[in-house]
C-alpha positions as CSV (number, residue, x, y, z in Angstrom):
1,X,60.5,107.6,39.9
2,X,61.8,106.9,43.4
3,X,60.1,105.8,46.2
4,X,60.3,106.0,49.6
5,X,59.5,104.9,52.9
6,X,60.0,106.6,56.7
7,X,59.1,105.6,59.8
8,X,56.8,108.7,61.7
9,X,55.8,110.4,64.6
10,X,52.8,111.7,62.2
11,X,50.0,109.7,64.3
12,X,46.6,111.2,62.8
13,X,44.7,113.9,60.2
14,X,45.4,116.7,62.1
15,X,49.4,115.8,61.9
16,X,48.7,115.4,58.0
17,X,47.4,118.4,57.6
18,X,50.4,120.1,59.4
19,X,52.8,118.2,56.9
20,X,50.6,118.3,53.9
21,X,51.7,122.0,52.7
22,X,55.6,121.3,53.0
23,X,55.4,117.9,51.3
24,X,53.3,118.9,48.1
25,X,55.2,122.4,48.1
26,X,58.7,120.3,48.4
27,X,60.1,120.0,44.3
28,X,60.1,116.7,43.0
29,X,57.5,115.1,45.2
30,X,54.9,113.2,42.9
31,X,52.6,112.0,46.0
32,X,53.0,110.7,49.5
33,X,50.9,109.2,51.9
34,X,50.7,108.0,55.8
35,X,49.7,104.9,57.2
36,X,48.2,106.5,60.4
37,X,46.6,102.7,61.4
38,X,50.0,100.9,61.4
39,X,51.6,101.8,64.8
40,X,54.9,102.7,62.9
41,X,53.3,105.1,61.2
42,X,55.1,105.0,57.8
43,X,54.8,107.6,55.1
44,X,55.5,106.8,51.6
45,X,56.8,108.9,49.2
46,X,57.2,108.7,45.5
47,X,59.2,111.0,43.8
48,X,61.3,112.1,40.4
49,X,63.8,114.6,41.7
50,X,63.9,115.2,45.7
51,X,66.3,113.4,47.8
52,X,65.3,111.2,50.8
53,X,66.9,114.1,53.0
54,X,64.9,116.7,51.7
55,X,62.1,114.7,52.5
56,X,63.2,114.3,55.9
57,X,64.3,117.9,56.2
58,X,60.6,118.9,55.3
59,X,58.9,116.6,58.0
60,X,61.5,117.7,60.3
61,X,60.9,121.0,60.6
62,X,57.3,120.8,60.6
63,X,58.3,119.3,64.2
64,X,58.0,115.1,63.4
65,X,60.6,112.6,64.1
66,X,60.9,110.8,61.2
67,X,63.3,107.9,60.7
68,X,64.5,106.3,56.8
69,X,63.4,102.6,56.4
């Protein structure tokens, strides 16, 4: 299992829900989560098979910046 970690522009429950059906539809995601409190908002994701760029792709194009950490 890898893990891991993004800085976001996903900044509160409503942004989770836009991101929530591409990240548990994306292959190879186990779970993922976002710290909406910490002002960098990171998401953390564990996974077995997808990349770091699929990831990234995903949030992407749901319309968040998102940066690798």
């Amino acid at each position: 299992m890898k893990e891991f970690k993004f800085n976001t522009t996903i900044k509160c429950n409503g942004c989770i829900s836009k991101v929530k059906p591409s990240l548990d539809g994306l292959d190879g995601v186990e779970s993922w989560e976002v710290d909406i409190l910490n002002p960098k908002k990171p998401l953390t994701v564990k996974a077995n098979s997808a990349t770091s760029e699929q990831v990234m792709q995903v949030v992407k194009g749901v319309g968040f910046e998102i940066v690798q950490i």
